[in-house]
VEXGUVO-812376 format. One record per residue (C-alpha): x, y, z; residue in one letter; residue number from 1. Coordinates in pm, whole numbers, plus 50000, padded with zeros to 5 digits. Layout:
<atoms>
> X_Y_Z_A_NUM
...
</atoms>
This chain:
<atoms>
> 73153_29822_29703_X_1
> 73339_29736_30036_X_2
> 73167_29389_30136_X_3
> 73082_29362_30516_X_4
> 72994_29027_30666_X_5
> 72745_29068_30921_X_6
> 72811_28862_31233_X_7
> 72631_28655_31484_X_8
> 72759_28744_31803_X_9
> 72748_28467_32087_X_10
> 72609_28604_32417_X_11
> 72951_28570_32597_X_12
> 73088_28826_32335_X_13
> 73354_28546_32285_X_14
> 73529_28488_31942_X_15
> 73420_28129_32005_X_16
> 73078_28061_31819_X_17
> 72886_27852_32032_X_18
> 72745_27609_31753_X_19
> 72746_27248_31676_X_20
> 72918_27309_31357_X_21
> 73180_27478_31509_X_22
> 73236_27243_31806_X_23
> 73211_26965_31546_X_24
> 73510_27201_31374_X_25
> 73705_27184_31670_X_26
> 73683_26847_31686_X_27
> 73820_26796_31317_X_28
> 74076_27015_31383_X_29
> 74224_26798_31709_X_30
> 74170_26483_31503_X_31
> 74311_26643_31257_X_32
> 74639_26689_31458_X_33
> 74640_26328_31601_X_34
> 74632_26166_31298_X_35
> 74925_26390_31211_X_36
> 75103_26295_31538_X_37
> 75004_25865_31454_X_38
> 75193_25964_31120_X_39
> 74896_25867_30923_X_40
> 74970_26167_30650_X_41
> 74745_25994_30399_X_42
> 74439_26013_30615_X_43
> 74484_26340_30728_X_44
> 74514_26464_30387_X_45
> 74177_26352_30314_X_46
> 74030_26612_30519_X_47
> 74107_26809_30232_X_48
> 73837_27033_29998_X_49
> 73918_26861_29664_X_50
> 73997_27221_29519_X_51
> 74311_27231_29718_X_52
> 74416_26916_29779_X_53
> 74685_26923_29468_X_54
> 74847_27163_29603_X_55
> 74972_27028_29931_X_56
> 75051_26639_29912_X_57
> 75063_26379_30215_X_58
> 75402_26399_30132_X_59
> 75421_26793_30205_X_60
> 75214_26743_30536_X_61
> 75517_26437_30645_X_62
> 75795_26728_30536_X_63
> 75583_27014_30738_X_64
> 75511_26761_31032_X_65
> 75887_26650_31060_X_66
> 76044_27027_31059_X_67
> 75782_27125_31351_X_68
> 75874_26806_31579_X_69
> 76279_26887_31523_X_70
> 76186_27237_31602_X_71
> 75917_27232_31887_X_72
> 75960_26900_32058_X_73
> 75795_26574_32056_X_74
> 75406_26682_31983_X_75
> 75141_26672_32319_X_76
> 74825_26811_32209_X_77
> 74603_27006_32043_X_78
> 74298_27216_32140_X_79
> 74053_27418_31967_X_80
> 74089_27785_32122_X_81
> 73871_28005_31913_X_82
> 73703_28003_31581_X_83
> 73621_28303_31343_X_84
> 73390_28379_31036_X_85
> 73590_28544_30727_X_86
> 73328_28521_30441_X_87
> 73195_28178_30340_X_88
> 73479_28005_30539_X_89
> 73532_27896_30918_X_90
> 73848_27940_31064_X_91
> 73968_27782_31390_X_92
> 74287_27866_31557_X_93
> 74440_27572_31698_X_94
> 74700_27588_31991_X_95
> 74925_27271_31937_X_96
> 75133_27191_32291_X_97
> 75498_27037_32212_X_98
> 75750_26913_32435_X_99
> 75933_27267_32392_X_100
> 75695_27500_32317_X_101
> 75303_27575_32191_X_102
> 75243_27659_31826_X_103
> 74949_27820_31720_X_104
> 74752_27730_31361_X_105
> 74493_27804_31175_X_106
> 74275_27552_30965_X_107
> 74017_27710_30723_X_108
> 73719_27513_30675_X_109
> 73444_27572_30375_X_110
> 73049_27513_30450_X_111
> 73085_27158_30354_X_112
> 73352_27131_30678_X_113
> 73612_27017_30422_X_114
> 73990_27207_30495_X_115
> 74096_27472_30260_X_116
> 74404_27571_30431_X_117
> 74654_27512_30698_X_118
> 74875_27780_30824_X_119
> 75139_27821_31128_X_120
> 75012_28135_31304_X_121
> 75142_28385_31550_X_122
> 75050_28264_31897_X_123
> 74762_28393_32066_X_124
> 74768_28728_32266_X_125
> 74648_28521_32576_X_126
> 75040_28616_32711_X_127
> 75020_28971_32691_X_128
> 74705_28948_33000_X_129
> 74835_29218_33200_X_130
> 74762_29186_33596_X_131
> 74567_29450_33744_X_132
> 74665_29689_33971_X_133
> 74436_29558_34237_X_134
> 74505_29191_34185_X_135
> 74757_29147_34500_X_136
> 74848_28845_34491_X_137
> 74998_28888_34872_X_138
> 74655_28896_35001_X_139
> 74512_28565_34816_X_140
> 74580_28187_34814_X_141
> 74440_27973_34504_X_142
> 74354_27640_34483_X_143
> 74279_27374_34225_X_144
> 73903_27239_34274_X_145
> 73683_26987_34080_X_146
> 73318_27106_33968_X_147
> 73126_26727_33968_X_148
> 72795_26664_33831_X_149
> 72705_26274_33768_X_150
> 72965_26208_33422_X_151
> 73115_26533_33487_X_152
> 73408_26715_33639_X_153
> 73516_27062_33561_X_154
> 73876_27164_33700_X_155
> 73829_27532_33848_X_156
> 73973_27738_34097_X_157
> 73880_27831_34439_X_158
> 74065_28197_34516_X_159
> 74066_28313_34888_X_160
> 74158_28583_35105_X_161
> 74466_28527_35318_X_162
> 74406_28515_35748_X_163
> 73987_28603_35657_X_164
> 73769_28437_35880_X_165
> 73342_28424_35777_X_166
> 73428_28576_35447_X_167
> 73170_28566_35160_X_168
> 73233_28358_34816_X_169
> 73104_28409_34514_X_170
> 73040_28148_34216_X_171
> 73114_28249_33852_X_172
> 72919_28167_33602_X_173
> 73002_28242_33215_X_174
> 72811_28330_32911_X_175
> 72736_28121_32579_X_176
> 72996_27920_32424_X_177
> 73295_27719_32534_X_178
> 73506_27905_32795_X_179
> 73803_27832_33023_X_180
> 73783_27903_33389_X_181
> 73919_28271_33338_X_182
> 73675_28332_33032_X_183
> 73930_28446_32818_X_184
> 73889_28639_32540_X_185
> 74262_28741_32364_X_186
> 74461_28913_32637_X_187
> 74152_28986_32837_X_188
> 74045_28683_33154_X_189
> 73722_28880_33328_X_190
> 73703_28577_33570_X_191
> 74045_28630_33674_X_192
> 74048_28995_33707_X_193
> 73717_28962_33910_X_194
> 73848_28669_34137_X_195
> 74187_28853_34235_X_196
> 73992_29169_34310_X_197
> 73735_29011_34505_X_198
> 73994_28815_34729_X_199
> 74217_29084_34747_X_200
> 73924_29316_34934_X_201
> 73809_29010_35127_X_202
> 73597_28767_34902_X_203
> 73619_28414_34798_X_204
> 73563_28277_34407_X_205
> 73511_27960_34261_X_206
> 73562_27955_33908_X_207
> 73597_27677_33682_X_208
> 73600_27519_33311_X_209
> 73259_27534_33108_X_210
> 73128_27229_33020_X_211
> 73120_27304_32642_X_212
> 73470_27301_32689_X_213
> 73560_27000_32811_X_214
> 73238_26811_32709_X_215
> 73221_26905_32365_X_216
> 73097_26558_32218_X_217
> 72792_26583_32416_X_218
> 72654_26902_32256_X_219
> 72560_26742_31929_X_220
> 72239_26635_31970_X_221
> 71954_26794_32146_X_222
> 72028_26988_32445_X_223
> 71927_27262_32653_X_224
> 72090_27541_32867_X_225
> 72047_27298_33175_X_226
> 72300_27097_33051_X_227
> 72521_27359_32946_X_228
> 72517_27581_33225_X_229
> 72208_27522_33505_X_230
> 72329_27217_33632_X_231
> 72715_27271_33705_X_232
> 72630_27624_33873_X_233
> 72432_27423_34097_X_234
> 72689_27198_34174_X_235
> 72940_27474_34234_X_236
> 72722_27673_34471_X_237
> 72708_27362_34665_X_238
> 73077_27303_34678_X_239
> 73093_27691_34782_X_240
> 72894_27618_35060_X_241
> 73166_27339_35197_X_242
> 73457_27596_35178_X_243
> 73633_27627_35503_X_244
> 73549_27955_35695_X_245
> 73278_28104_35477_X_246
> 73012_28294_35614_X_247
> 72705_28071_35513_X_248
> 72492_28323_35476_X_249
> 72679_28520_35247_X_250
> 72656_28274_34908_X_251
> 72632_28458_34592_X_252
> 72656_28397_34253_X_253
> 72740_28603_33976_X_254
> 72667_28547_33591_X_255
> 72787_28746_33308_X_256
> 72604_28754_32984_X_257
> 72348_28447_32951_X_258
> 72496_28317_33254_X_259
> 72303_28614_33397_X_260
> 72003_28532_33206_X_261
> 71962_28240_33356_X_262
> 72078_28355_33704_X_263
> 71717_28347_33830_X_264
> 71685_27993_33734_X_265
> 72003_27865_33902_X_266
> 71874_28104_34216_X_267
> 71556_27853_34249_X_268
> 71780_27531_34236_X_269
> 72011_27668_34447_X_270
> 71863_27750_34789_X_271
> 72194_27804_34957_X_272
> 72234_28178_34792_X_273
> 72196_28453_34964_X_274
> 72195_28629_34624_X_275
> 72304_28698_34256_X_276
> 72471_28911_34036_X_277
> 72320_28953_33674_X_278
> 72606_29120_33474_X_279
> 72515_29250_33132_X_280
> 72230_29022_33119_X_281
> 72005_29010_32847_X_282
> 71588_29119_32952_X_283
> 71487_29006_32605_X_284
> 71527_28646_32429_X_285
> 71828_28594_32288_X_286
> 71665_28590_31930_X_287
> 71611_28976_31987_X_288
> 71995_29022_32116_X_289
> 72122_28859_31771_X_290
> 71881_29101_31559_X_291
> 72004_29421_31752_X_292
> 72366_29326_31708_X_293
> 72316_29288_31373_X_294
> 72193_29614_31345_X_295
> 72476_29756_31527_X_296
> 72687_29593_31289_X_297
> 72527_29728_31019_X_298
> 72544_30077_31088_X_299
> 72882_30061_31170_X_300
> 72964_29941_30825_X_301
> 72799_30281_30716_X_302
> 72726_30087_30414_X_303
> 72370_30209_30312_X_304
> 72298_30041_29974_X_305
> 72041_29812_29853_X_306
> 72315_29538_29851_X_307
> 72372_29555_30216_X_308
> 72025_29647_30280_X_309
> 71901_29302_30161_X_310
> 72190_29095_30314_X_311
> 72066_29307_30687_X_312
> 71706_29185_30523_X_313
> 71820_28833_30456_X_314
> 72037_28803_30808_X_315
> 71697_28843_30997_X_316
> 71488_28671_30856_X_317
> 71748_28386_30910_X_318
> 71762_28498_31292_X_319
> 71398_28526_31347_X_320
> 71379_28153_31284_X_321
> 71518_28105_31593_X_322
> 71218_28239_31787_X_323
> 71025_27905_31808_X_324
> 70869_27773_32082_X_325
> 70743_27435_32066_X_326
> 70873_27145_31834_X_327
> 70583_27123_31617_X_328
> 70717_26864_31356_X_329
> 71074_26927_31439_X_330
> 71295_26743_31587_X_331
> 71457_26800_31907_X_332
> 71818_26775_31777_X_333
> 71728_26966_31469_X_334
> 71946_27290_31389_X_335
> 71837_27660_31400_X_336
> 72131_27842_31396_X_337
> 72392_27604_31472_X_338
> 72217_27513_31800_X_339
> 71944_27220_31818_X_340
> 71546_27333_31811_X_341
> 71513_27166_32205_X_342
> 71788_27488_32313_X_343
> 71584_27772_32174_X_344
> 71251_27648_32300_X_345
> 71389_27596_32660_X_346
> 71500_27987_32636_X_347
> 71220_28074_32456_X_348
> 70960_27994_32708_X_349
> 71197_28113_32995_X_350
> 71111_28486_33057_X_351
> 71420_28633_33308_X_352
> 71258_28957_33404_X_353
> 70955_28721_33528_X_354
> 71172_28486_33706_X_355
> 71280_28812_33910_X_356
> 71023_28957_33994_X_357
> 70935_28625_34170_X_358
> 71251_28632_34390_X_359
> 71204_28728_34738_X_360
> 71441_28606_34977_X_361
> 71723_28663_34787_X_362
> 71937_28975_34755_X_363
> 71953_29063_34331_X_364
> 72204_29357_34195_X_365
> 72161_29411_33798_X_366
> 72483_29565_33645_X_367
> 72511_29727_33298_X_368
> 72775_29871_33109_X_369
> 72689_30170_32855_X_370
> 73008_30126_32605_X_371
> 72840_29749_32580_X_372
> 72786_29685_32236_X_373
> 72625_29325_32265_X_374
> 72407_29361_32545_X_375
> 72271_29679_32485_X_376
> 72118_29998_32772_X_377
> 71835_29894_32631_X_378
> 71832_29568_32848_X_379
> 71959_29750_33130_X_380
> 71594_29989_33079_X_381
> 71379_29709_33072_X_382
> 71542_29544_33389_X_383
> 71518_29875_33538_X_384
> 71151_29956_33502_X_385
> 71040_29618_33559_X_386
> 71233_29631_33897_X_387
> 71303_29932_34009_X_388
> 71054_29901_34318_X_389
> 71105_29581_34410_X_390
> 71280_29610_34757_X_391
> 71585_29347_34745_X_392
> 71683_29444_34384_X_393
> 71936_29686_34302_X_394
> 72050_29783_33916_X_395
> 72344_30013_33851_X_396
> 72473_30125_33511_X_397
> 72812_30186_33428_X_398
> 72849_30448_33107_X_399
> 73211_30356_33053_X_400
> 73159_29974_33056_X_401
> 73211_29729_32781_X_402
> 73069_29352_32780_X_403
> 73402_29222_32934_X_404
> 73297_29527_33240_X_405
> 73623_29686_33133_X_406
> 73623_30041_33082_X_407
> 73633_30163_32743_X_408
> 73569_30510_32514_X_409
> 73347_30397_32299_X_410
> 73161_30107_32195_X_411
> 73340_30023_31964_X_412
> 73368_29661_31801_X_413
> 73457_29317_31851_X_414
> 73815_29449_31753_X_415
> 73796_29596_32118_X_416
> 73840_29271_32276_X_417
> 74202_29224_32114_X_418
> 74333_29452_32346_X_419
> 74416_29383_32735_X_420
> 74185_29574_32942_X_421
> 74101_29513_33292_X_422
> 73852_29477_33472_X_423
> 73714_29781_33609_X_424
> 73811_29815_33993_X_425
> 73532_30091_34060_X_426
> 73277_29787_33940_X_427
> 73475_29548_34163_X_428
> 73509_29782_34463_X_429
> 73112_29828_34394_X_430
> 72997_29464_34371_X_431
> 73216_29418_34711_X_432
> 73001_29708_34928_X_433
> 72737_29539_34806_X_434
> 72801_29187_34876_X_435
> 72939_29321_35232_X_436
> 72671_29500_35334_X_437
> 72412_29201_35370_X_438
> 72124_29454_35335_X_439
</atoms>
C-alpha cells in the first residue's frame, strides 16, 4: 500500500508550519550554523540523533565546513526559510548567506528535535519570481519603512504611485505563520504582485515583515493572535495614515487568509479605515479549516482502505482537540497542536462573521477563490448568506482562484505553489474599482 501522510495545512497555505516546535527548529538550525561558523565542530555535532552520529564525525563537519568557506566566502548568516513534514521527520531548509554567494541546506530533525541529516540543497525557487505584466515599475517609487510597536520593529515597504496626489493606501496583512514582507511562498510573492499592481493603477501599499519572523523567541510561551498579528496591523494603519499625499479617507486594509479572519478585529482598533479586504478568509474556526483540509487530502490520495481510513480517523480526533475554549486545568502555554492552549481559545471565542455583521461605518469586500483548496467555497457561502444584505458589504467569488489569488485549473495541491504564478490582474483591477469608488 502507497503510504500518504496527511498534512496540517497552516492558514497562510505557506510551507512554513506555524508551530512552536518548528520555530524552536528554526532556531536549532541557525544555532546550529553559528556554532559551525565559531568552529566549535564538537558542539555542533552533538545536535546529533545518536543513530547517526557515527557516521559523520566533528571531524567530517570541520572538512565539510572548510570546503564551503574556500568555495562560498567567509560565512554571514543563516535563516530558517521553510520547513516540511516527510513522515515522522521535520525538515527545514536553511538559506546560509556567504561573502560570495547563498547556499541552501536541509537539516532533518526526528520527533525528539535531535538531527538526522545534513544535506547541501539546490537553492530555493524564490529567483525564478517572475514580474507581472502589470507590475510597471515606471509608474511606482518604493521605500524602506519601519512597522514599531513598543519592543518591536518590522522593516516593510511603502510602494507608491509616481506624480499621484490624494491617492488611497492599503495595509497588508498576512496569514498564519512566519512570512516576509512579500509573503513568499517558492517563486510566488502575493504581497508583491498585489503592491506593484495597486501602485501601478494608482494605489499606495505598506507591507512589511511578520512578527513571527523576526520575533521568533517570543512565540514560545503563551500567546495569542494579538501578538502575532492584531497589534502590528494597528500600528501600520497608523503609519499609513502619516504617508504624504494620501487621501485620509481612503484607508484600507487588506488580509489574506487568517489575516482576513481577524480583519474585523483590527477594523475596531483601527478607527482610521475607511475599510477592509477579507481575502480567502476563513467563516468557520480554524479547527474546522484543518479537518476539511484533511479531508481534501484524503480523497486526493484516493486511498480508500481501512489503513488510511483510521489514520483520517486518528488525524481528527487529534485536530478536534484544538477546539477548546477556556483553560480549564490547562495551562496557558500548554501545546495543542504545536500552538499554546491561550492561541486557540482567543480564536475560539472570536466569531468573524459576527464581528461583521457589527461593522457599519466601514466599507467590507469579501473575496474568494474557487480553485482554493485550503479555504474552501464553502467559507465563501457562509460569508455570503450571512451578509449578503448588509448594505456596505460586498463578496465576489473568483472560480479560477487559488489561495495565493492566482489563477489556476484546478485545485490542485500544495505542489501548486512550486510554480510562479501571478497574481491575478482581473482580481487586482477589481479590488482597485472598488477601493476607487468610495461607495
Amino acid at each position: 500500500m502507497k503510504k500518504i501522510t496527511l498534512l496540517i495545512f497552516a492558514l497562510l497555505f505557506s510551507t512554513l508550519s506555524f508551530s512552536q516546535d518548528i520555530i524552536k527548529l528554526f532556531n536549532r538550525s541557525t544555532d546550529f550554523f553559528d556554532l559551525l561558523d565559531q568552529k566549535k565542530f564538537t558542539d555542533a555535532h552533538a545536535y546529533f540523533d545518536a543513530s547517526v552520529s557515527d557516521k559523520i564525525s566533528a571531524a567530517d563537519l570541520q572538512k565539510m565546513w572548510e570546503t564551503f568557506s574556500e568555495k562560498l566566502g567567509k560565512f554571514e548568516s543563516a535563516s530558517g526559510v521553510e520547513s516540511k513534514t516527510k513522515g515522522d521527520f521535520f525538515v527545514v531548509t536553511v538559506d546560509g548567506k556567504f561573502a560570495n554567494a547563498t547556499q541552501s541546506f536541509l537539516l532533518a530533525y526526528n520527533k525528539t528535535g535531535n538531527m538526522v541529516g545534513f544535506f547541501v540543497a539546490p537553492n530555493r525557487s524564490a529567483a525564478n519570481y517572475l514580474n507581472p505584466a502589470y507590475a510597471d515599475t515606471t509608474l511606482y517609487t518604493e521605500k524602506e519603512i519601519y512597522v514599531k510597536t513598543p519592543g518591536h520593529s518590522l522593516v516593510g515597504k511603502l510602494t507608491i504611485p509616481k506624480n499621484a496626489k490624494n491617492f488611497p493606501i492599503v495595509v497588508l496583512v498576512h496569514g498564519s505563520g512566519p512570512a516576509d514582507m512579500d509573503e513568499t511562498v517558492g517563486p510566488n510573492k502575493t504581497f508583491k504582485d498585489l503592491a506593484a499592481g495597486f501602485a501601478a493603477k494608482g494605489v499606495a501599499s505598506i507591507r512589511y515583515v511578520k512578527r513571527t519572523m523576526v520575533y521568533s523567541g517570543e512565540f514560545g510561551g503563551a500567546f495569542t493572535v494579538k501578538e502575532e498579528a492584531i497589534d502590528d496591523a494597528v500600528a501600520a494603519v497608523a503609519l499609513a495614515a502619516t504617508v504624504p499625499d494620501i487621501d485620509k479617507k481612503q484607508i484600507y486594509l487588506l488580509g489574506h487568509s487568517l489575516g482576513g479572519m481577524v480583519a474585523p478585529r483590527i477594523a475596531a482598533l483601527a478607527p482610521e479605515l475607511n475599510g477592509i479586504i477579507l481575502a480567502a478568509a476563513p467563516a468557520r474556526t480554524l479547527t474546522d479549516i484543518l479537518v476539511e483540509q484533511n479531508k481534501y487530502m484524503f480523497g486526493l490520495a484516493k486511498d480508500t482502505t481501512q489503513a488510511m481510513k483510521k489514520q483520517l480517523d486518528e488525524r481528527i480526533l487529534e485536530l478536534n482537540k484544538s477546539r477548546v475554549t477556556a483553560l480549564g486545568n490547562m495551562k496557558p502555554d500548554s501545546t495543542i497542536l504545536g500552538l499554546p492552549a491561550s492561541y486557540w481559545i482567543d480564536l475560539n471565542k472570536y466569531n468573524q462573521v459576527e464581528a461583521v455583521k457589527k461593522i457599519n461605518k466601514q466599507r467590507i469586500l469579501i473575496i474568494q477563490g474557487g480553485n482554493d483548496f485550503q479555504v474552501s467555497t464553502h467559507d465563501y457561502e457562509l460569508w455570503d448568506a450571512a451578509l449578503n444584505k448588509k448594505r456596505n458589504v460586498t463578496l465576489k467569488l473568483y472560480p479560477d482562484l487559488n489561495h495565493l489569488l492566482s489563477s489556476q485549473v484546478e485545485k490542485g495541491s500544495q505542489s501548486q505553489y512550486e510554480t510562479p504564478s501571478s497574481v491575478s490582474e482581473t482580481l487586482i483591477n477589481d479590488l482597485v474599482a472598488w477601493i476607487k469608488s468610495k461607495q
